[in-house]
Short mmCIF file of the C-alpha atoms (twelve columns), coordinates in Angstrom:
data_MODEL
# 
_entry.id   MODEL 
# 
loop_
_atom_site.group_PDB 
_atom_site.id 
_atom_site.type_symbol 
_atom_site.label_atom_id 
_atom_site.label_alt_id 
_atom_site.label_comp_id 
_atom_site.label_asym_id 
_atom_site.label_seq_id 
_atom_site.Cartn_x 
_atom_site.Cartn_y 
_atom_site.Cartn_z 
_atom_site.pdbx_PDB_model_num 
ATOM 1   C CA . UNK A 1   0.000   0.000   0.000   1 
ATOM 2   C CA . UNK A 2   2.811   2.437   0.901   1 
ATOM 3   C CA . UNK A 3   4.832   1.574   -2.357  1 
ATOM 4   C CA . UNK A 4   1.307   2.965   -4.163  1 
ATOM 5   C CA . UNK A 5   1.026   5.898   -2.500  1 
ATOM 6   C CA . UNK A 6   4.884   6.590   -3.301  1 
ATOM 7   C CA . UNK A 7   4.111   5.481   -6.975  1 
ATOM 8   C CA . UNK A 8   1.126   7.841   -7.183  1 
ATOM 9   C CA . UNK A 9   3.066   10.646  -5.323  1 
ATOM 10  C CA . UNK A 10  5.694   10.819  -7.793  1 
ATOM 11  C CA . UNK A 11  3.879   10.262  -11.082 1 
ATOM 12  C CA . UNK A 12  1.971   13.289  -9.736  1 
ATOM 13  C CA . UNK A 13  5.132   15.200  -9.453  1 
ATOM 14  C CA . UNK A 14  6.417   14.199  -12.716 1 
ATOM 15  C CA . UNK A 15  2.915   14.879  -14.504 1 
ATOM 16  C CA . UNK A 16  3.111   18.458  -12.748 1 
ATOM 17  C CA . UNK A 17  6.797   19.356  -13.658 1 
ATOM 18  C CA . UNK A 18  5.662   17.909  -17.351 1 
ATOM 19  C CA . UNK A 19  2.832   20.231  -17.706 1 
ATOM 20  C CA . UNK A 20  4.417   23.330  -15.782 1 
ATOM 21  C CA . UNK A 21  6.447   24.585  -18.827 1 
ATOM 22  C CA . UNK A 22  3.275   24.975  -20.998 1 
ATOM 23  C CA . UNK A 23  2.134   27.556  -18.998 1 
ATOM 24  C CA . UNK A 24  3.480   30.739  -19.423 1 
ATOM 25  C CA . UNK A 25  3.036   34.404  -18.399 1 
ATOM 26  C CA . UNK A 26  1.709   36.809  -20.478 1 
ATOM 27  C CA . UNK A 27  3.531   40.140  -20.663 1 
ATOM 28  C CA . UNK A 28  2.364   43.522  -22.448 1 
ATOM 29  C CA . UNK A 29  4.855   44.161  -24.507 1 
ATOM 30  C CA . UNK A 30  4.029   48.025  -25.148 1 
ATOM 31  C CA . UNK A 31  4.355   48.586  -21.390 1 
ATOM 32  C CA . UNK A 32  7.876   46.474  -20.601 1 
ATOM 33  C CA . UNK A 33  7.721   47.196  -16.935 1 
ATOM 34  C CA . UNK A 34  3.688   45.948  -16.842 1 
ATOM 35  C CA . UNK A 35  3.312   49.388  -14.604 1 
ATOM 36  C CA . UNK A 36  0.157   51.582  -15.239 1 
ATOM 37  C CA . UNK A 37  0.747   54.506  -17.604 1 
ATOM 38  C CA . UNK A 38  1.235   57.672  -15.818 1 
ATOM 39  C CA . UNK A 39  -1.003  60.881  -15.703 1 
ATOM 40  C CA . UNK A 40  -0.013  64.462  -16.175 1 
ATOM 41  C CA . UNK A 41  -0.326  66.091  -12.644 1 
ATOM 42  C CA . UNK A 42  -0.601  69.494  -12.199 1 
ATOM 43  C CA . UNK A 43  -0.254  72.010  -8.951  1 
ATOM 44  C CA . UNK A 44  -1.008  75.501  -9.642  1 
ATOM 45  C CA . UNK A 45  -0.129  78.416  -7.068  1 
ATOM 46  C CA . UNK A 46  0.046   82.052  -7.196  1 
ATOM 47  C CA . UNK A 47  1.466   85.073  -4.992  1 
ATOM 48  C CA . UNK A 48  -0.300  87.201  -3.263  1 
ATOM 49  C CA . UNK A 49  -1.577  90.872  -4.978  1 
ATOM 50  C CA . UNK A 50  1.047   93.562  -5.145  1 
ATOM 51  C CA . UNK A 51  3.909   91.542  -4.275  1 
ATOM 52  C CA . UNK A 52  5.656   91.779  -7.470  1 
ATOM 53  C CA . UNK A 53  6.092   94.868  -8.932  1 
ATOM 54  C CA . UNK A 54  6.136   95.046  -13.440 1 
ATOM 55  C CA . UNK A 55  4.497   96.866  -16.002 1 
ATOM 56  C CA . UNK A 56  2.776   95.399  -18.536 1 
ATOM 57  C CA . UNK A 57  5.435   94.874  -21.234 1 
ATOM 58  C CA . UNK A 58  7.027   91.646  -18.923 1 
ATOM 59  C CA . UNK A 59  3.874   89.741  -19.026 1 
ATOM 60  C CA . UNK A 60  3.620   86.095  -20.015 1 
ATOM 61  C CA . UNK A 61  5.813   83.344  -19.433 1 
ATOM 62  C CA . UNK A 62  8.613   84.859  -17.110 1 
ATOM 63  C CA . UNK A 63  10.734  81.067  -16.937 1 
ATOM 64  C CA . UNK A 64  10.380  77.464  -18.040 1 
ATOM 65  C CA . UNK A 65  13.254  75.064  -15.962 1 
ATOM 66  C CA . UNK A 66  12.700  71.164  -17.302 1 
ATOM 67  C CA . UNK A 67  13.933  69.269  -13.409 1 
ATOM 68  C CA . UNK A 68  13.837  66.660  -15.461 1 
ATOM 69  C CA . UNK A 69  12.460  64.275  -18.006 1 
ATOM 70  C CA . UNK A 70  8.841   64.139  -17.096 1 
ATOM 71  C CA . UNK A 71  9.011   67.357  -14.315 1 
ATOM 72  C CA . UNK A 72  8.413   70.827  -15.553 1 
ATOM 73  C CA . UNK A 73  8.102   74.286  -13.462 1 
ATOM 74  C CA . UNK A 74  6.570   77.216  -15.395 1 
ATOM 75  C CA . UNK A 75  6.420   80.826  -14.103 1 
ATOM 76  C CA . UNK A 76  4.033   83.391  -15.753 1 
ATOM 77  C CA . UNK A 77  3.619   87.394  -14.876 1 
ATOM 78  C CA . UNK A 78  0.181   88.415  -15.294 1 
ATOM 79  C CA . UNK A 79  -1.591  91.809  -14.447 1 
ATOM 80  C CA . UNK A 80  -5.152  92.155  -13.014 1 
ATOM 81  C CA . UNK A 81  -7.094  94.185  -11.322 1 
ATOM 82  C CA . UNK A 82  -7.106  94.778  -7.709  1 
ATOM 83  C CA . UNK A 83  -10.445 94.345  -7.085  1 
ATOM 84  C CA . UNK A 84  -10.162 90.786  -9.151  1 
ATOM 85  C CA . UNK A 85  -9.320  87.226  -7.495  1 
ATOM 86  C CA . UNK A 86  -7.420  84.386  -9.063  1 
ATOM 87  C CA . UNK A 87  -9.330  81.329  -8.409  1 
ATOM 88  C CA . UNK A 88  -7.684  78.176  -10.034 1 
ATOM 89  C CA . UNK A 89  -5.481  77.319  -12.870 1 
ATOM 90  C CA . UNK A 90  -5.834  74.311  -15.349 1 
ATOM 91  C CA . UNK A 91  -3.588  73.314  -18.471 1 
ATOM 92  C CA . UNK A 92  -4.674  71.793  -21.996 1 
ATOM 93  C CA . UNK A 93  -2.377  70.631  -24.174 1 
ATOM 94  C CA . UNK A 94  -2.964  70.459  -28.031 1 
ATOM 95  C CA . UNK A 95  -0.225  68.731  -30.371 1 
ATOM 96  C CA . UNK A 96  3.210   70.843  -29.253 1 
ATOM 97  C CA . UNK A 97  0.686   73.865  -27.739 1 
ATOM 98  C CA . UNK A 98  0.753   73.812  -23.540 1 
ATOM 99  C CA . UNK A 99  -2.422  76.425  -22.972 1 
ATOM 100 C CA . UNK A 100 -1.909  77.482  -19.412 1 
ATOM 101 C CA . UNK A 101 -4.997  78.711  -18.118 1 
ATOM 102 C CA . UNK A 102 -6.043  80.785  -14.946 1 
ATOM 103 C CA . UNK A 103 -9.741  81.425  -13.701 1 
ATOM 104 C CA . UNK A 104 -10.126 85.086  -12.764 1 
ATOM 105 C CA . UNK A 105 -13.790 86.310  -13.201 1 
ATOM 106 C CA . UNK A 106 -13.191 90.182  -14.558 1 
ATOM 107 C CA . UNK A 107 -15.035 93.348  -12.061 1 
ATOM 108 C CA . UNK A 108 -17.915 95.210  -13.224 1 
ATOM 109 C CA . UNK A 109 -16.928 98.822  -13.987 1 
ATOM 110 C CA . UNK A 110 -18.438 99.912  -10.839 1 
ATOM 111 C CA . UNK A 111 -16.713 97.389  -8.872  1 
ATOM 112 C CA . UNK A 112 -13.316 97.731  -10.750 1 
ATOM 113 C CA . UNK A 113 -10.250 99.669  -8.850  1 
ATOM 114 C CA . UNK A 114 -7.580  102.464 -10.310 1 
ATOM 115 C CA . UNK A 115 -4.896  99.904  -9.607  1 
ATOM 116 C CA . UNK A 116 -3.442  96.842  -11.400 1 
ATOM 117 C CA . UNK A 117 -1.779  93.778  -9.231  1 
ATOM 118 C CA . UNK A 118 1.297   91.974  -10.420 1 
ATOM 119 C CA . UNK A 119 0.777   88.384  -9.866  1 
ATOM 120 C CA . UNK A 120 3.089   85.625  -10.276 1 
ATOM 121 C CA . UNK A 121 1.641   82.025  -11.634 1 
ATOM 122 C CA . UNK A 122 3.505   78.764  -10.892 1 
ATOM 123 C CA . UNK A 123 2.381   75.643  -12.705 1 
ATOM 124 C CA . UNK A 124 4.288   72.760  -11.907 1 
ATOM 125 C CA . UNK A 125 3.625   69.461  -13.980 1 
ATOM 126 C CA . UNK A 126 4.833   65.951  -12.955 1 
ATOM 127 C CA . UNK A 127 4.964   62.907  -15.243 1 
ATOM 128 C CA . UNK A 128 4.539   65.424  -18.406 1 
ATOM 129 C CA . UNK A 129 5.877   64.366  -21.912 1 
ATOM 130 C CA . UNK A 130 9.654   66.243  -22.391 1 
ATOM 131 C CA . UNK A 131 8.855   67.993  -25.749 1 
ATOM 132 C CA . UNK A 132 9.328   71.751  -27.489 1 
ATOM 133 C CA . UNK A 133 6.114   73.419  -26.017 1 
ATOM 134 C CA . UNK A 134 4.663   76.722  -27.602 1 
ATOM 135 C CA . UNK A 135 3.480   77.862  -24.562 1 
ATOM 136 C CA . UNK A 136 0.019   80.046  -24.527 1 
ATOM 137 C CA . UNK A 137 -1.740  82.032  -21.044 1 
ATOM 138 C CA . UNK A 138 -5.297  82.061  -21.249 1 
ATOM 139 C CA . UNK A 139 -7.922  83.757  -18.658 1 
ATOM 140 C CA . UNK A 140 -11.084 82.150  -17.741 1 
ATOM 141 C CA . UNK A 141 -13.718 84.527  -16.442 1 
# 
């Protein structure tokens, strides 16, 4: 009885070790390291009114600095007015064409001050495709 357990046992074994090399894992081959494609992240901030001082003629995109392949920090000077609010930022990007884009609802004329506020826009994008941007500002009442 014990030899035909050990008999059993081991043609078990060898029909398992047999069998064990058809089975193979599938890989995706488009993604090598089988990890989840990354999204574009990005964290918009902004300084407070005043604290910057230019005229109009250095608005727009004051600095782009790649950190590194997928890690960009861009820095725009925009004017407003002082009675206005800056109240999120947001991005689209279109073939080579990075549209940075700020929400600022304009003031009514009666609302609206005789002063304009310097304000300094940071956008700083993680896991972002390294490529030749034509960068554009947009505001989004």
């Amino acid at each position: 009885m014990k030899k035909d357990i050990t008999i059993i046992g081991v043609s078990l074994i060898l029909l398992f070790v047999g069998f064990s090399g058809c089975f193979e894992q599938k890989t995706d081959d488009t993604n090598p390291d089988n990890q989840e494609p990354s999204e574009t992240n990005m964290n918009f901030s902004f300084t407070e009114c005043g604290v910057f001082d230019f005229d109009e003629s250095e608005t727009g995109i004051n600095e782009t600095l790649w950190l590194n392949d997928t890690t960009l920090n861009v820095k725009v000077n925009i004017l407003i007015n002082c009675a206005e609010e800056i109240t999120n930022g947001s991005y689209e990007i279109d073939d080579d064409i990075l549209t940075l884009k700020y929400k600022s609802p304009e003031c009514i004329p009666e609302e609206c001050m005789d002063c304009m506020c310097g304000i300094v826009l940071y956008y700083n994008f993680t896991n972002l495709k390294n490529e030749d941007y034509q960068f554009q500002i947009e505001r989004i009442n």
